[in-house]
KOLSE-147586 format. One record per residue (C-alpha): z, y, x; residue in one letter; residue number from 1. Coordinates in Angstrom, 3 decimals, always signed. Each point is the difference from the previous one (the first is absolute). Example, Ala and Ser with C-alpha at 12.3 -4.5 7.8 and 13.67 -1.06 7.14 Angstrom:
2
SITE          z          y          x   r     k
SITE     +7.800     -4.500    +12.300   A     1
SITE     -0.660     +3.440     +1.370   S     2
end
This chain:
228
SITE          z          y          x   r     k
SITE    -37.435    +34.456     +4.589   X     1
SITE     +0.033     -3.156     -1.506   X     2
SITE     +3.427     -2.002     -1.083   X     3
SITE     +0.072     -3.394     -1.117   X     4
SITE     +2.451     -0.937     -2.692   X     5
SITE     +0.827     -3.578     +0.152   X     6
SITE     +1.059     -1.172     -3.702   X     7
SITE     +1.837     -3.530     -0.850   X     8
SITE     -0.687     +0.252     -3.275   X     9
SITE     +1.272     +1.999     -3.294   X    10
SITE     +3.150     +0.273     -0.493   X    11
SITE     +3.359     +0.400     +1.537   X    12
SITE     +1.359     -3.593     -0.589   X    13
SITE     -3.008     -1.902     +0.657   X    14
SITE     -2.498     +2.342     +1.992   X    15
SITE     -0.392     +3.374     +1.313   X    16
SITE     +2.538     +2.899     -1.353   X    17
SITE     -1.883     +1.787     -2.201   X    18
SITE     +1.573     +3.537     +0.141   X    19
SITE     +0.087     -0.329     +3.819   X    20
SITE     -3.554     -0.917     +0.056   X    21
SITE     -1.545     +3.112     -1.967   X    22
SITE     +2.170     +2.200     +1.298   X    23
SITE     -1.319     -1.199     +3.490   X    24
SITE     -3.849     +0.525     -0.755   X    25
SITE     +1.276     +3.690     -1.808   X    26
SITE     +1.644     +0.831     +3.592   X    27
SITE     -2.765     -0.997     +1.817   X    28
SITE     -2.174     +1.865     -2.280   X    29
SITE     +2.149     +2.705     +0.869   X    30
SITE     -0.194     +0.318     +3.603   X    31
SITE     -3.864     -0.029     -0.169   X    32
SITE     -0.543     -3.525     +0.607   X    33
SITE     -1.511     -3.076     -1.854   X    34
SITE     +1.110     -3.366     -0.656   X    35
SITE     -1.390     -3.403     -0.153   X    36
SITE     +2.098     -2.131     -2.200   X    37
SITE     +0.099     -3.810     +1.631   X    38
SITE     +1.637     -2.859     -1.620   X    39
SITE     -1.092     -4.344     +0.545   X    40
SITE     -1.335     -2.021     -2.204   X    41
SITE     +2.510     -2.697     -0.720   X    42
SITE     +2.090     -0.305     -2.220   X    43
SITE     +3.623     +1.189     -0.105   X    44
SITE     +3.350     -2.134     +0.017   X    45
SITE     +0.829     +0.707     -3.298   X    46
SITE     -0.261     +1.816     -2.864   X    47
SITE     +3.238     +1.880     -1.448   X    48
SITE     +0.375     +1.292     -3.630   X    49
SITE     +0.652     +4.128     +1.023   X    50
SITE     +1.979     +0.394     -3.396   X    51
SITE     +2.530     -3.333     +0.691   X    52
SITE     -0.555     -0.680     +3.128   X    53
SITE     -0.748     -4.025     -0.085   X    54
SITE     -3.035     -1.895     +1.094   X    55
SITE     -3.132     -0.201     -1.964   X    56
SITE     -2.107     -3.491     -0.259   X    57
SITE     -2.934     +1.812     +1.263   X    58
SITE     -1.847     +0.991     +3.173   X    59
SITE     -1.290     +3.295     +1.075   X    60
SITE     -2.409     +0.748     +3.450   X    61
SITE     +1.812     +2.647     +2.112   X    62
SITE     -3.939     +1.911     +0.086   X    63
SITE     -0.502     -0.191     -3.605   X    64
SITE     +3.401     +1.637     -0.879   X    65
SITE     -0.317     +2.531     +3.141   X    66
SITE     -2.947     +1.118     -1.756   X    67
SITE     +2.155     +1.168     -2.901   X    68
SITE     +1.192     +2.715     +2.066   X    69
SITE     -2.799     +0.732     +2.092   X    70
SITE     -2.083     +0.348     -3.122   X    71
SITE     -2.550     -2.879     +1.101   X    72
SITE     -0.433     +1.629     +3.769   X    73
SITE     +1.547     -2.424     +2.256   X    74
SITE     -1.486     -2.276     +2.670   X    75
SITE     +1.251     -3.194     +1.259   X    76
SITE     +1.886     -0.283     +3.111   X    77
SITE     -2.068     -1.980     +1.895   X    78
SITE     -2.920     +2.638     -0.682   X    79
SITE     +2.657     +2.550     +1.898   X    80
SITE     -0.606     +0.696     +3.917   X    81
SITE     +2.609     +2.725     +1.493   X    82
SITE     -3.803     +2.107     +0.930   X    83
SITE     -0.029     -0.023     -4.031   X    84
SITE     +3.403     +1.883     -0.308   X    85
SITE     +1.651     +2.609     +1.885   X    86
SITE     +3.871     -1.007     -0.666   X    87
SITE     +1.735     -2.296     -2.750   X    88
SITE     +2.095     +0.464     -2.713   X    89
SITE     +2.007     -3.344     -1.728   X    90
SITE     +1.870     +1.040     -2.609   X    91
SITE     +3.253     -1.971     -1.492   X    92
SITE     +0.457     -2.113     -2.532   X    93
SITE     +0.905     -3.745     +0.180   X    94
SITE     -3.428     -1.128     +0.775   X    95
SITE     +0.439     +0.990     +3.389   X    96
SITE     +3.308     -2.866     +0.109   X    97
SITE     -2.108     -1.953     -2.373   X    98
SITE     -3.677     +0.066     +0.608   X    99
SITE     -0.257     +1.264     +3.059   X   100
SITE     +2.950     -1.547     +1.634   X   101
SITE     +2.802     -2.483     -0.919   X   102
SITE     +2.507     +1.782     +0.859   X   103
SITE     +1.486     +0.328     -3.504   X   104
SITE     +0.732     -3.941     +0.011   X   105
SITE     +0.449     -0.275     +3.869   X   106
SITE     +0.829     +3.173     +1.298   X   107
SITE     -0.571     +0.821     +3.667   X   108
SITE     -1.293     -3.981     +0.019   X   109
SITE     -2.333     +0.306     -1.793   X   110
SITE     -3.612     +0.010     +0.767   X   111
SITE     -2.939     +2.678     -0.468   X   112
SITE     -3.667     -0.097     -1.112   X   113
SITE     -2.060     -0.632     +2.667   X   114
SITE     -2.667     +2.839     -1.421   X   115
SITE     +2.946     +2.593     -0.227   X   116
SITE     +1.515     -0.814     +3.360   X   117
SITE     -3.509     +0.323     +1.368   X   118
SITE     -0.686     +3.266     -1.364   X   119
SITE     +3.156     +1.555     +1.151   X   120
SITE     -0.187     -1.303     +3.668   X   121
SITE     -3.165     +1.541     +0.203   X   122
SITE     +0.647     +3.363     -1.487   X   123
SITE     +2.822     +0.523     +2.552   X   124
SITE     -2.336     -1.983     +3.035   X   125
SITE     -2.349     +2.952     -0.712   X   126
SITE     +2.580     +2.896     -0.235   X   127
SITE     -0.194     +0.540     -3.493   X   128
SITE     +2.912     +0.953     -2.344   X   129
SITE     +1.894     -2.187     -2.730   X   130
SITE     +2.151     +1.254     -2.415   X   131
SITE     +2.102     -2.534     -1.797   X   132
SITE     +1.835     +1.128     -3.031   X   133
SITE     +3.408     -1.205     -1.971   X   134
SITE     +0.430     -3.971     +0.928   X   135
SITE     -3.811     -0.175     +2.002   X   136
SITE     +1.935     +0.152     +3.613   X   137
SITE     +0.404     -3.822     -0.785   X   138
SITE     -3.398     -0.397     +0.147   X   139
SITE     -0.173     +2.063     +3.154   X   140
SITE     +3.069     -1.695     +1.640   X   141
SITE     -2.015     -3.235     -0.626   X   142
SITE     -3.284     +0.475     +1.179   X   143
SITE     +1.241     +1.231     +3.256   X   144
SITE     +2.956     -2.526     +0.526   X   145
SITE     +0.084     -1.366     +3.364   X   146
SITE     -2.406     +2.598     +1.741   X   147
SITE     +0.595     +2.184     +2.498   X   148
SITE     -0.088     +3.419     -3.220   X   149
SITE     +3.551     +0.653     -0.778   X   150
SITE     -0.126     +1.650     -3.301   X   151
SITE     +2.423     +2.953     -0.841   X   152
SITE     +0.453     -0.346     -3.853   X   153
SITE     +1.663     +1.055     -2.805   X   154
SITE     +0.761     -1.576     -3.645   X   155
SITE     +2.484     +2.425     -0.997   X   156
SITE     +3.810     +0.918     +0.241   X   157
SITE     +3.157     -2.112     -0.488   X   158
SITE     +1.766     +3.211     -0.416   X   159
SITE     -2.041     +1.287     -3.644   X   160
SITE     -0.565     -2.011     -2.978   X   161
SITE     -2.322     -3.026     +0.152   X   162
SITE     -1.203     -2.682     -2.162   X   163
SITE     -0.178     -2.346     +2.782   X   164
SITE     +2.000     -0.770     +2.815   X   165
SITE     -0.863     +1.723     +2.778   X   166
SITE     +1.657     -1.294     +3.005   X   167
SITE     -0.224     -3.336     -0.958   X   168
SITE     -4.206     +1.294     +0.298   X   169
SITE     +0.926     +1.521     +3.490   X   170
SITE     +1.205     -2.712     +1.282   X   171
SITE     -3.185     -1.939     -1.012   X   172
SITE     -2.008     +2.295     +1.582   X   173
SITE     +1.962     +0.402     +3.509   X   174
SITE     -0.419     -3.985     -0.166   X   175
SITE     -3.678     +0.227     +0.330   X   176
SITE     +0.393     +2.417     +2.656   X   177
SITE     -0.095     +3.351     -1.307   X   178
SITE     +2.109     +2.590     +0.240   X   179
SITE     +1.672     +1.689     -3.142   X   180
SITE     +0.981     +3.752     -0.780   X   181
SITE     +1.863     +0.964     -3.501   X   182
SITE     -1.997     +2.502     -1.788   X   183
SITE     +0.649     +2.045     -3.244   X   184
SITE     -2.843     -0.014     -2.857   X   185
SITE     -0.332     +3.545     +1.303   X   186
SITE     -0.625     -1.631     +3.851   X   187
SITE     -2.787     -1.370     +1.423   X   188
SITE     -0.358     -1.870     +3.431   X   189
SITE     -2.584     +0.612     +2.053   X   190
SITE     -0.384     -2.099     +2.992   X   191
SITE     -2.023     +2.032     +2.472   X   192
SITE     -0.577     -2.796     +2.621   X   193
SITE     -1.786     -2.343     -2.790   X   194
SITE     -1.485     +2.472     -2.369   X   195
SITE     +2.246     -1.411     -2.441   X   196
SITE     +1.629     +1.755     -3.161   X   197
SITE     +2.197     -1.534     -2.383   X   198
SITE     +1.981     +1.629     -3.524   X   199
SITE     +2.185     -1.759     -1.974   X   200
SITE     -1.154     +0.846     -3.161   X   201
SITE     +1.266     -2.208     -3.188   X   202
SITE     +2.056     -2.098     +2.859   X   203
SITE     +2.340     +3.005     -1.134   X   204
SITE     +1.360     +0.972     -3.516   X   205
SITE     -2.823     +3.085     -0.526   X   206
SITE     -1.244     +1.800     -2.920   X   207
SITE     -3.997     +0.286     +0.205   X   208
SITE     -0.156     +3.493     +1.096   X   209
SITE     +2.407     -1.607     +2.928   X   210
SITE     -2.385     -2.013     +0.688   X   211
SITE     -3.286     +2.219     -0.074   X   212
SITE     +2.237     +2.270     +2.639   X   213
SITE     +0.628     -3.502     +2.661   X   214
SITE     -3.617     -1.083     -0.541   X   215
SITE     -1.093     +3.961     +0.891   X   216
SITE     +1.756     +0.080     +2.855   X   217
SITE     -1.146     -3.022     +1.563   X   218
SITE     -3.629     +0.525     -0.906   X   219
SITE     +0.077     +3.585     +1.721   X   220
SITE     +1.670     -1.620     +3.051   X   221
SITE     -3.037     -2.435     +0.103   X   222
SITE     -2.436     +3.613     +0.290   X   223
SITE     +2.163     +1.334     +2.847   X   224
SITE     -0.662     -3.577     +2.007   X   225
SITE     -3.555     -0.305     -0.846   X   226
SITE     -0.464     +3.730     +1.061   X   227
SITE     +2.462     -0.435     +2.969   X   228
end
């Protein structure tokens, strides 16, 4: 088996999550499997200081900085077919309502990349899984808004400690036509009918080994529907 690991970037405020993202390609490691790390080659909205958290005067390609964590081995989207990979992982991080989506200006108006979108509509046309991690349902919720795939997805739980606001995301996502289910950051969703898992991840207040435990679990549900 095969997964592809789509990265926005490095880093959780302007790209791909990083913790989320190895400890992805470790659990996929650990179910036997490989991965394929995929990211685009454009460049991202913005680029945030990690240490104060304001915009840097600078631009930084989503691919070049996706290489950081895939250690030089990833291959541009458009290079990707769904024969190529065998199920999908995006991990969080605000690239995903950034890069990949606008969701973090516009919310459930917002638009998608046409290269994503594609991707994703074709991974599902062809039966194949998608797992979508922490705030990644957007991206999900958006590439299939308006078709006749109603998503079941989670982003977390209003009832545990969040950093984010997490009905005010539900209600974003039922707007695009999906269908929402509160989950723990010991939960995962799996929606049989679409081959579709998500985990909330860092959408919840976690400590890493938290996190290691969500991304686990939804990586072994992946195995049981690729072997189903």
């Amino acid at each position: 088996m095969n997964i592809g690991v789509l990265l926005s970037g490095c880093g959780v405020y302007d790209g791909a999550e990083i913790q989320e993202s190895i400890l992805t390609l470790l659990a996929i490691e650990e179910i036997g499997a490989t991965y394929t790390c995929i990211s685009i080659d454009a460049d991202q909205y913005h680029v945030v200081n990690h240490l104060t958290g304001e915009e840097m005067p600078e631009k930084r390609n989503m691919m070049v900085e996706a290489a950081r964590i895939a250690r030089g081995a990833v291959k541009e989207i458009k290079s990707i077919q769904p024969a190529d990979i065998d199920a999908l992982v995006i991990p969080g991080g605000f690239g995903s309502a950034k890069n990949f989506t606008t969701w973090a200006f516009d919310g459930p108006n917002g638009t998608i990349r046409d290269d994503v979108k594609l991707l994703l509509v074709n991974m599902i046309n062809v039966g194949k899984p998608i797992v979508a991690l922490c705030v990644s349902p957007v991206v999900l919720a958006k590439a299939f808004e308006g078709s006749s795939v109603k998503l079941n997805l989670t982003i977390g739980s209003s009832v545990e400690d969040s950093p984010y606001e997490i009905p005010q995301f539900e209600v974003g996502l039922q707007a695009t036509g999906a269908i929402t289910a509160e989950k723990t950051i010991r939960e995962i969703l799996v929606d049989q009918e679409n081959k579709v898992i998500t985990a909330p991840c860092y959408m919840m207040e976690a400590s890493v080994l938290e996190i290691r435990n969500n991304i686990k679990q939804a990586i072994e549900a992946l195995k049981e529907l690729m072997d189903a």
